[in-house]
FIVEX-559003 format. One record per atom (N, C-alpha, C, O): atom name; residue in one letter; residue number from 0; y, z, x. Coordinates in Angstrom, 3 decimals. Last residue first. Layout:
CA  A  NUM  Y  Z  X
...
This chain:
N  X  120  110.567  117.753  136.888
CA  X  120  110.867  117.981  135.677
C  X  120  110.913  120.049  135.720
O  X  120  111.179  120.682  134.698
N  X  119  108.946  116.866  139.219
CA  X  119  110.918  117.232  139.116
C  X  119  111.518  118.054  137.816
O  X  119  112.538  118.738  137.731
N  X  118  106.767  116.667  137.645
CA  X  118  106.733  117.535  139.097
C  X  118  107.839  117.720  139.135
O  X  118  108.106  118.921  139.091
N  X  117  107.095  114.333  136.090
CA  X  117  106.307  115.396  135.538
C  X  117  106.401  116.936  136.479
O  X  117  106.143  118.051  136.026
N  X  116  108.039  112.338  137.378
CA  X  116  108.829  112.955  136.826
C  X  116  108.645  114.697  136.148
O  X  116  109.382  115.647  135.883
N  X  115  105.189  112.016  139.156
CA  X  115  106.464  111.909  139.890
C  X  115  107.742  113.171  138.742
O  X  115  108.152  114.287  139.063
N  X  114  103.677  111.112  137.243
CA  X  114  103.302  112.474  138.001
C  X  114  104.878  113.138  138.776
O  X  114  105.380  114.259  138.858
N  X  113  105.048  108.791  136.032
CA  X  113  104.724  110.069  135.256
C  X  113  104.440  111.511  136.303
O  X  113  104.900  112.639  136.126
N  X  112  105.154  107.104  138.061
CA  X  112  106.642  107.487  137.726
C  X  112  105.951  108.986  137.197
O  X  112  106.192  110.065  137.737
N  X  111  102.147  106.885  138.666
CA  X  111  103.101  107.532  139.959
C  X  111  104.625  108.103  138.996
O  X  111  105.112  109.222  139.157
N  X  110  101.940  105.616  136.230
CA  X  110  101.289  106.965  136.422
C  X  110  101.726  107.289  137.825
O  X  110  101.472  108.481  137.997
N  X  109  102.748  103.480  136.526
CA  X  109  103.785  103.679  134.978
C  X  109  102.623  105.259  136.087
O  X  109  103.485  105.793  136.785
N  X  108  101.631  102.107  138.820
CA  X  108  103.039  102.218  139.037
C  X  108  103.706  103.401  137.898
O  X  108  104.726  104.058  138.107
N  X  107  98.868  102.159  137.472
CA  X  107  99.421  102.762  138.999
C  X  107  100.543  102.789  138.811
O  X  107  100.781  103.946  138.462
N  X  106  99.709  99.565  135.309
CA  X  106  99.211  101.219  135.334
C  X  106  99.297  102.448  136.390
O  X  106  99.758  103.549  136.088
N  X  105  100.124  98.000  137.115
CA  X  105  101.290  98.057  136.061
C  X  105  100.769  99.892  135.682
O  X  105  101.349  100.971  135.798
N  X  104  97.729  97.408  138.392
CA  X  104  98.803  97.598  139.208
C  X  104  99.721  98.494  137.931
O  X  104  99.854  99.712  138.057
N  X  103  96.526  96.564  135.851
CA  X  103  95.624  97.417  136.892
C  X  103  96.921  98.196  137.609
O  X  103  97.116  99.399  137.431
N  X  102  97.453  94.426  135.333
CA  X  102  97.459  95.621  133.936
C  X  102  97.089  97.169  135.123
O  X  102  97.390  98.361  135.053
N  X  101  97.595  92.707  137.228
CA  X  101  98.846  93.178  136.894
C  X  101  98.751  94.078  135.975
O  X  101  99.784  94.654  135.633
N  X  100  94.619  92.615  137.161
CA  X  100  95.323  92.850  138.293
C  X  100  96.698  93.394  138.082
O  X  100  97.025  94.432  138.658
N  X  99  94.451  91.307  134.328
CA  X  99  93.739  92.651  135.021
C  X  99  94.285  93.315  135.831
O  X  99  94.559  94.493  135.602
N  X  98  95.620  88.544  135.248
CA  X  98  95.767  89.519  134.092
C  X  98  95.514  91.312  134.347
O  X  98  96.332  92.220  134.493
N  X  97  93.550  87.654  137.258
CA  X  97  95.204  88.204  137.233
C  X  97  95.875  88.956  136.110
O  X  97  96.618  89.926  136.267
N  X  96  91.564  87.485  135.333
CA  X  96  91.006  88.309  136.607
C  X  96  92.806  88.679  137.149
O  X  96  93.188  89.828  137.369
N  X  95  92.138  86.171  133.027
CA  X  95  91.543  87.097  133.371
C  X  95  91.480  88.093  134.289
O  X  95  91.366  89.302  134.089
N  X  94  92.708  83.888  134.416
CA  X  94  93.700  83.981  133.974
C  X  94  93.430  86.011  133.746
O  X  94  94.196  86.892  134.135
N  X  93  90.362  82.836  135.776
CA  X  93  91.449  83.208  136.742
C  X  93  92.341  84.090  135.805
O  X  93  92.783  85.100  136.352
N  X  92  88.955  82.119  133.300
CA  X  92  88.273  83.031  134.049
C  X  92  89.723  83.713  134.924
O  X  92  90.085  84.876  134.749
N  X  91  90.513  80.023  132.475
CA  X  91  90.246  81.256  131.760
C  X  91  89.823  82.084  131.950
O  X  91  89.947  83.050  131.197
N  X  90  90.079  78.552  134.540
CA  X  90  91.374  78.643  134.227
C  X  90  91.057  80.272  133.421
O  X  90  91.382  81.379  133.850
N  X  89  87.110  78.105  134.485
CA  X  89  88.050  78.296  135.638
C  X  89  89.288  78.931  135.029
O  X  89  89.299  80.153  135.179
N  X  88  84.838  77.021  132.767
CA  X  88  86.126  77.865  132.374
C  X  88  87.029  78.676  133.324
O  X  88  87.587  79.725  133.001
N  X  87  83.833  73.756  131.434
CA  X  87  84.573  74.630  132.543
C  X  87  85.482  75.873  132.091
O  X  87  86.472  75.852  131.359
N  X  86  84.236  72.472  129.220
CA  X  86  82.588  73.300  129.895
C  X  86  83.484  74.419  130.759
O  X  86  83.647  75.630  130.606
N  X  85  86.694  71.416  129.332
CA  X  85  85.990  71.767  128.198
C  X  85  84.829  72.985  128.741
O  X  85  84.834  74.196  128.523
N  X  84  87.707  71.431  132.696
CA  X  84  87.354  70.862  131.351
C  X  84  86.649  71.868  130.286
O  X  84  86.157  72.960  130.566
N  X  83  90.019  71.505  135.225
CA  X  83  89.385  72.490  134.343
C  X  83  88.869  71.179  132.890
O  X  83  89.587  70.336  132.351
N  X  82  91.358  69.653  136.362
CA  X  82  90.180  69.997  137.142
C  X  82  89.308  70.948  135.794
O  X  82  88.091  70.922  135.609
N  X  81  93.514  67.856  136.411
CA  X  81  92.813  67.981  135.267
C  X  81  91.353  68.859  135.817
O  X  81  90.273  68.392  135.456
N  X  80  95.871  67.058  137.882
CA  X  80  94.443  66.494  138.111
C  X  80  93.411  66.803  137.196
O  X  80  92.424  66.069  137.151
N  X  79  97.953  68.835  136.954
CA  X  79  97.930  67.257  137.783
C  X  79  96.664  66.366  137.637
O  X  79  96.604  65.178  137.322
N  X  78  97.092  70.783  136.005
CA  X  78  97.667  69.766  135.011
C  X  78  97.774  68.118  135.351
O  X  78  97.742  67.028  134.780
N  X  77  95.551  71.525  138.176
CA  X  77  94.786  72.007  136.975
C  X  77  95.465  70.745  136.421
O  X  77  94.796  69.720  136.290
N  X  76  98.447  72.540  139.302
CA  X  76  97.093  71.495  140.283
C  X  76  95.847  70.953  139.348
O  X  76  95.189  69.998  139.761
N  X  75  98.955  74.606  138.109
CA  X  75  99.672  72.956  138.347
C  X  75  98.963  72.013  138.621
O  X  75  98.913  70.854  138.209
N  X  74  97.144  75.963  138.189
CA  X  74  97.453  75.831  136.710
C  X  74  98.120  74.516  137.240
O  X  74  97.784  73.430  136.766
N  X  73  97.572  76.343  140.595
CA  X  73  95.634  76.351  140.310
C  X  73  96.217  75.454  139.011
O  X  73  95.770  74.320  138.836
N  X  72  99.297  77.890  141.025
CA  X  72  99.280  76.840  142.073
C  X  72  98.250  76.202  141.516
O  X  72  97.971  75.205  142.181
N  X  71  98.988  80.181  139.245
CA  X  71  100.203  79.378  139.281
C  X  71  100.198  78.329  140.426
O  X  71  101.319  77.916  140.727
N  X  70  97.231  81.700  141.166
CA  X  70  96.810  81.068  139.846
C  X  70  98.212  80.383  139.260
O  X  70  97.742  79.909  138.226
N  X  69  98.541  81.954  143.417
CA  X  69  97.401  81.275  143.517
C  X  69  97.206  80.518  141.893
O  X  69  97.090  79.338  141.561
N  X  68  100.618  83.546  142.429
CA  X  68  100.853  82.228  143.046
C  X  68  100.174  81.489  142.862
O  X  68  100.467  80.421  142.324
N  X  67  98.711  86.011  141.521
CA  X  67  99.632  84.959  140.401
C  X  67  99.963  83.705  141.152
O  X  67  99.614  82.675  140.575
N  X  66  97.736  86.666  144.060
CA  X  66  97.114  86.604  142.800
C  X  66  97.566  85.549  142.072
O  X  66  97.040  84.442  141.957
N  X  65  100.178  87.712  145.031
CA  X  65  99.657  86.492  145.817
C  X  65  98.597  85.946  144.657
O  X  65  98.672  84.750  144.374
N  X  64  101.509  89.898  143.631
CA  X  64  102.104  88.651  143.622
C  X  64  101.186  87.559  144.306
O  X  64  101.535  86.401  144.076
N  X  63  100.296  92.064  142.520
CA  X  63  99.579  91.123  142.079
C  X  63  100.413  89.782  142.261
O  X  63  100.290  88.804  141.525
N  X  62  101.622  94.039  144.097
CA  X  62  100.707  94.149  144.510
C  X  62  99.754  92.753  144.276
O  X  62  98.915  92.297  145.053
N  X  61  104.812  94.562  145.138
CA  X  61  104.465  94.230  144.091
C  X  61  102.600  93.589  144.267
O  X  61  102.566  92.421  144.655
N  X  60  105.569  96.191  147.684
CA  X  60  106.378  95.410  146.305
C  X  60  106.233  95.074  145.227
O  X  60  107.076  95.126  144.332
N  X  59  103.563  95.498  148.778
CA  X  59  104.059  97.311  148.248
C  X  59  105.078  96.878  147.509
O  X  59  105.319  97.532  146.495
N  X  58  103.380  93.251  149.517
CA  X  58  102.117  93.890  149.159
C  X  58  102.272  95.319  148.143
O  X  58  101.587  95.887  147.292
N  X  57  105.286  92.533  150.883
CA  X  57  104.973  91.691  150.032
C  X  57  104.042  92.720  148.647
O  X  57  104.113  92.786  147.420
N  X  56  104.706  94.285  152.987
CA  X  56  106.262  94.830  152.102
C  X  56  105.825  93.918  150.791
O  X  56  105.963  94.440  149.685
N  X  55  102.616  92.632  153.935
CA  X  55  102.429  94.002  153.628
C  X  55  103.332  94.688  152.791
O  X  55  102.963  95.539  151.983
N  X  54  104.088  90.158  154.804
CA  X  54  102.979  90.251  153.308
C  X  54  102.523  91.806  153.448
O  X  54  101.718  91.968  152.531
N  X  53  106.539  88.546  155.521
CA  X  53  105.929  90.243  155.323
C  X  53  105.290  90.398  154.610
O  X  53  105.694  90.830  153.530
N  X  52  108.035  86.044  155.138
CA  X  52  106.729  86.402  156.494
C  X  52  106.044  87.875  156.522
O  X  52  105.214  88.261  157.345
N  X  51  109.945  85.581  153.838
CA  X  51  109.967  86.227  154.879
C  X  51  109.321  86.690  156.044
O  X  51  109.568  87.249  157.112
N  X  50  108.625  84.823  151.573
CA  X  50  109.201  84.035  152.145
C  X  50  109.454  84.378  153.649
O  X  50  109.208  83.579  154.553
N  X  49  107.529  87.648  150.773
CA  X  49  106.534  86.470  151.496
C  X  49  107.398  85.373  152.057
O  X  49  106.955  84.890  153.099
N  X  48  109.783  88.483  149.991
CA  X  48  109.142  89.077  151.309
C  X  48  108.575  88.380  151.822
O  X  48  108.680  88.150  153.027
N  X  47  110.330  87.356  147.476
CA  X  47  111.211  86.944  148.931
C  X  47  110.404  87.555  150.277
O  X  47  110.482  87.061  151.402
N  X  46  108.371  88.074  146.265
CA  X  46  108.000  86.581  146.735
C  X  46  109.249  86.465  148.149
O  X  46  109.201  85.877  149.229
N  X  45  109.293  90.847  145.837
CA  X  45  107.868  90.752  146.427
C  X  45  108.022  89.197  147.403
O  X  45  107.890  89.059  148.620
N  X  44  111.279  90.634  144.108
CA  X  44  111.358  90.701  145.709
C  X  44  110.377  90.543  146.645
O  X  44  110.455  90.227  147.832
N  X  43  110.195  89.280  142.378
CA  X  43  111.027  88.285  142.861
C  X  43  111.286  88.831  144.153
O  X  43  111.485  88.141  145.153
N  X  42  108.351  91.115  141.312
CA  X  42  107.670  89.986  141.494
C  X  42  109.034  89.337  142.458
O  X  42  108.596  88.811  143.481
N  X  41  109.685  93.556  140.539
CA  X  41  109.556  93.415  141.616
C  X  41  108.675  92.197  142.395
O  X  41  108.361  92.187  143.585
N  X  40  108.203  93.671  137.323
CA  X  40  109.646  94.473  137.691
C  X  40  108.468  94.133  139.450
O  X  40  107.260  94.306  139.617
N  X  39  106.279  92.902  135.376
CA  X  39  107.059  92.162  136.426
C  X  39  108.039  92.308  137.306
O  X  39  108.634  91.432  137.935
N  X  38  105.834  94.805  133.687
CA  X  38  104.677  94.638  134.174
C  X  38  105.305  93.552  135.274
O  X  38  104.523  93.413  136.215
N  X  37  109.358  97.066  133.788
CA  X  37  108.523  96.319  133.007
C  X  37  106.966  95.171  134.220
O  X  37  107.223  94.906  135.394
N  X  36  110.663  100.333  134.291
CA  X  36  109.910  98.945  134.925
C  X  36  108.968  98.260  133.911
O  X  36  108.019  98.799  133.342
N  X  35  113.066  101.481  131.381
CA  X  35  111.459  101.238  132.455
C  X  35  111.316  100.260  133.355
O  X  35  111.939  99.221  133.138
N  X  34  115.403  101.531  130.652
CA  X  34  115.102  102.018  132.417
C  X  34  114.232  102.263  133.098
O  X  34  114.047  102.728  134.222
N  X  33  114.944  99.416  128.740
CA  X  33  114.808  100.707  128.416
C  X  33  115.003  101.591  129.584
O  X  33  114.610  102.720  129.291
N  X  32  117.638  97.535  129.490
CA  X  32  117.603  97.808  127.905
C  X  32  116.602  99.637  127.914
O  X  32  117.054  100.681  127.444
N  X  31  116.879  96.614  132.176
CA  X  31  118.023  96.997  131.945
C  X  31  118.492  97.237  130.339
O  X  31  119.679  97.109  130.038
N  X  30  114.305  96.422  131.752
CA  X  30  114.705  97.390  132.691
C  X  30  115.971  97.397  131.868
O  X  30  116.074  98.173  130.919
N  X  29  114.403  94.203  130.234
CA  X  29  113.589  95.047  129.917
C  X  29  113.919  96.123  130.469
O  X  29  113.883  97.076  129.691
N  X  28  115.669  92.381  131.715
CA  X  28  115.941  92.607  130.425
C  X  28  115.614  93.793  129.757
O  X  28  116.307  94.345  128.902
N  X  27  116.036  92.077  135.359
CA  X  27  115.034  92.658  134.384
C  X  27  115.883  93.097  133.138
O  X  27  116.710  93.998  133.277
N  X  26  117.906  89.832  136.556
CA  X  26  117.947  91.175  136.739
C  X  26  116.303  91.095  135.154
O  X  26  115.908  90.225  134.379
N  X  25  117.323  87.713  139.412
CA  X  25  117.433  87.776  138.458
C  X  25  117.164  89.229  137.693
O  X  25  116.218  89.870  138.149
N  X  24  118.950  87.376  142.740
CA  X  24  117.526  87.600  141.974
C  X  24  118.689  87.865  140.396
O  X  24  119.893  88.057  140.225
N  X  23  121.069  86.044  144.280
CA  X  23  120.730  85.221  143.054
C  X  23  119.372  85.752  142.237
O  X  23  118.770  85.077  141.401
N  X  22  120.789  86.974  146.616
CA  X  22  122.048  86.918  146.018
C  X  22  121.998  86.791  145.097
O  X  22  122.895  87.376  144.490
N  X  21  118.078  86.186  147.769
CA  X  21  118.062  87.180  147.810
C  X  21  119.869  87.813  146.979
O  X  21  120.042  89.023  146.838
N  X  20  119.131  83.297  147.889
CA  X  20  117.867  83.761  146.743
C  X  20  117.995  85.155  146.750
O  X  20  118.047  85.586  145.598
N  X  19  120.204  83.056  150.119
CA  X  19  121.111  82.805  148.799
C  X  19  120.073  83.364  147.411
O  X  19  120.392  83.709  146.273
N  X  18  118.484  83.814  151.973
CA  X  18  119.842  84.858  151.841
C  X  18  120.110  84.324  150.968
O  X  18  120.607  85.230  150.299
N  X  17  116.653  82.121  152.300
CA  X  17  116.430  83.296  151.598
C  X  17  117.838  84.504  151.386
O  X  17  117.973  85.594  150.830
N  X  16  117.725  79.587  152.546
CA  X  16  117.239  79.659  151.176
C  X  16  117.018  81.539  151.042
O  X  16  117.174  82.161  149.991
N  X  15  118.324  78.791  154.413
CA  X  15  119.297  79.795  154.528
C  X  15  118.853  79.965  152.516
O  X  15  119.560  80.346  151.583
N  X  14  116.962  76.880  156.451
CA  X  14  117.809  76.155  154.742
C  X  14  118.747  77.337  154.183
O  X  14  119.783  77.051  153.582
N  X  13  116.169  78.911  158.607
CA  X  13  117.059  77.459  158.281
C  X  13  117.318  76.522  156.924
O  X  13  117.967  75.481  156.818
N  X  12  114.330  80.403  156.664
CA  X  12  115.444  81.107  157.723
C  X  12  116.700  79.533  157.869
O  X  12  117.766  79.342  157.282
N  X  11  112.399  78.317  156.009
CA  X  11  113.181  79.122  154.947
C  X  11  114.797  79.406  155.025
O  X  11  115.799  79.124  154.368
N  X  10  111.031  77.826  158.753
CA  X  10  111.672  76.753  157.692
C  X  10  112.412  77.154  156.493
O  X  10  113.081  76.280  155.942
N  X  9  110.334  80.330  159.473
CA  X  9  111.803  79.910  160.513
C  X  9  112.206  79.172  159.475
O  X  9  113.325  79.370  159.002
N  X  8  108.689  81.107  157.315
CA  X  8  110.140  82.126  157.800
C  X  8  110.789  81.488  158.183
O  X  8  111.939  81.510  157.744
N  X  7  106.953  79.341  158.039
CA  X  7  107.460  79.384  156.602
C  X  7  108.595  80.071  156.594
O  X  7  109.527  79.686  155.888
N  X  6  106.116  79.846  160.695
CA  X  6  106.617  78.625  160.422
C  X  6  107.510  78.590  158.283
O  X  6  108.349  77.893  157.712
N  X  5  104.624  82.298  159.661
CA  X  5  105.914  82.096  160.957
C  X  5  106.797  80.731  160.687
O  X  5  108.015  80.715  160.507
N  X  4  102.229  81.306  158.516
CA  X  4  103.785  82.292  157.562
C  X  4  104.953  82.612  158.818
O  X  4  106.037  83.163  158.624
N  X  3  100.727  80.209  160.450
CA  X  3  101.512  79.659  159.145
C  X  3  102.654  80.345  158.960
O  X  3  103.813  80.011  159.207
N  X  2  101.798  81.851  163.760
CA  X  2  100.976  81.730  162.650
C  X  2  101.751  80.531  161.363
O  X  2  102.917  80.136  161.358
N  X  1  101.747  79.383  166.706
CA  X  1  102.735  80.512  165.970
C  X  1  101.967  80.323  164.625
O  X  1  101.542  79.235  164.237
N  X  0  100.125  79.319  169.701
CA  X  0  100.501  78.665  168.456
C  X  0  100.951  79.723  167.454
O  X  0  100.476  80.858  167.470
């Protein structure tokens, strides 16, 4: 039996969704104003990877993309059904813990450029 994310590749691979998505990423405002990476720089290639079935390239792409899905799957699912209440602090807890993750990552990335330029320099 062929894994999930096999079946997500072939069903992708045939709508031909990832070659037109991969035509159509959207460029960074931020990048393209200071020539920093901004805290989202590589979320869109990251997700094409996963489309792709490569959650390790997924992974080095961009570290807090499965994180955010989840909590962007949680927040819909949250609006649909209302799961988070008053008492409850799910949402605010998740939001937290991805938050972190992308401050966490975003930091690694801005201190590889620094050591990186700091050494060529």
């Amino acid at each position: 039996m062929l894994p999930c994310y096999t079946h997500i590749k072939i069903f992708c691979s045939q709508l031909g969704l990832v070659h037109w998505l991969q035509n159509h990423l959207i460029a960074c405002p931020f990048k393209y104003i200071t020539g920093i990476d901004c805290p989202g720089c590589g979320f869109q290639r990251s997700v094409m990877a996963l489309f792709q079935g490569d959650l390790q390239k997924s992974f080095t792409l961009y570290p807090p993309t499965i994180p955010l899905l989840l909590f962007f799957t949680y927040g819909i699912a949250d609006a649909l059904f209302n799961w988070d209440t008053q008492k409850s602090s799910v949402k605010k807890t998740l939001f937290m813990i991805v938050g972190s993750i992308v401050l966490i990552s975003y930091g690694i990335k801005m201190w590889g450029f620094y050591i990186h330029y700091k050494t060529s320099a």
